[in-house]
C-alpha positions as CSV (number, residue, x, y, z in Angstrom):
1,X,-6.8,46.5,0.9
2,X,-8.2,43.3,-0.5
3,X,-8.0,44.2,-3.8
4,X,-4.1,45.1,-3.4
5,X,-3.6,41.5,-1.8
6,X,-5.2,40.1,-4.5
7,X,-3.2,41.9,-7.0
8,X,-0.1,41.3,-5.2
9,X,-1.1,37.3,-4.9
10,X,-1.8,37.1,-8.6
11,X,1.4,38.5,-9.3
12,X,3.4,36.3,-7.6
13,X,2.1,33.3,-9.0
14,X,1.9,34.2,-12.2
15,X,5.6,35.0,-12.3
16,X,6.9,32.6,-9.5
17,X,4.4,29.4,-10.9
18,X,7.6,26.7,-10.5
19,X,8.6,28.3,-7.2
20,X,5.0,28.2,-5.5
21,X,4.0,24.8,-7.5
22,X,7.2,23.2,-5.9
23,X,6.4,24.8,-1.9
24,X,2.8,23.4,-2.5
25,X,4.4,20.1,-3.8
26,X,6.6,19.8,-0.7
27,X,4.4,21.0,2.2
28,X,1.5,18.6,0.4
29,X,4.0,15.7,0.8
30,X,4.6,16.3,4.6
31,X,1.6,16.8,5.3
32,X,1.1,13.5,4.0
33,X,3.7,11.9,5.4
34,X,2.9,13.1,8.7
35,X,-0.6,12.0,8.6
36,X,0.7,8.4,7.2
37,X,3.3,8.3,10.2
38,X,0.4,9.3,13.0
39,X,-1.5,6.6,11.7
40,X,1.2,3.9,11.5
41,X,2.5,4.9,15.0
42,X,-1.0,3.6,16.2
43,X,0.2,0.0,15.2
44,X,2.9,-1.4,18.0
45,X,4.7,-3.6,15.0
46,X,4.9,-0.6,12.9
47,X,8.2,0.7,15.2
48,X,9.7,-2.9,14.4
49,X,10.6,-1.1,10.7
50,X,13.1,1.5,11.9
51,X,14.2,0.4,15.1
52,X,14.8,-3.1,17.1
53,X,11.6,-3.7,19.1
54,X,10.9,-7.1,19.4
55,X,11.2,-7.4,23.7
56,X,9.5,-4.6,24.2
57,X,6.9,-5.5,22.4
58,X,6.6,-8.8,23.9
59,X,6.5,-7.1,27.3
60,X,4.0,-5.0,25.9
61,X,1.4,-7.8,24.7
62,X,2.2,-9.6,28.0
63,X,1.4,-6.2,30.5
64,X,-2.1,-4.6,31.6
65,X,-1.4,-2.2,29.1
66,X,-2.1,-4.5,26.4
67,X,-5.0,-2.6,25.2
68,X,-3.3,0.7,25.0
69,X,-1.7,1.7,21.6
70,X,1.8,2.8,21.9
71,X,1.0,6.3,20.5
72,X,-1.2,6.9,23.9
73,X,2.2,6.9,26.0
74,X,4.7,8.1,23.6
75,X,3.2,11.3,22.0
76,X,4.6,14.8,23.3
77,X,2.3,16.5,25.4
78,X,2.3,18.2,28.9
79,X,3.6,15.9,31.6
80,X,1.1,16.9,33.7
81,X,-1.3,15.2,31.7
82,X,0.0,12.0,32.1
């Protein structure tokens, strides 16, 4: 069964090379992107790029939660784990 995948893999990329070289380009690409945006999104004045942040952020700086990076509050997860 292994060797049939194999076979079958080698196949398709020997006769699909610009199709699988551009789905590897573009997932690469995302998956850089993504990790660029996680890591930006830990910065509060990263936000100020795409949207109009500036009171909130002043709030922010000014609250108890000072110390907490935006990202801790604003990620999707479970409410329940709030």
């Amino acid at each position: 069964m292994t060797g049939n995948f194999m076979e079958w893999w080698k196949s398709t990329v020997r006769n699909h090379r610009p199709i699988v070289l551009v789905v590897a380009v573009v997932v690469g690409l995302l998956v850089v992107f993504n990790g660029a945006f996680f890591v930006a999104a830990y910065f509060p004045g990263s936000c100020r790029a795409c949207h109009y942040m500036d009171p909130y952020v002043d709030q922010w700086k000014a609250s108890a939660h000072a110390n907490v990076s935006c990202i801790k509050c604003t990620t999707s997860r479970p409410s329940s784990s709030r």
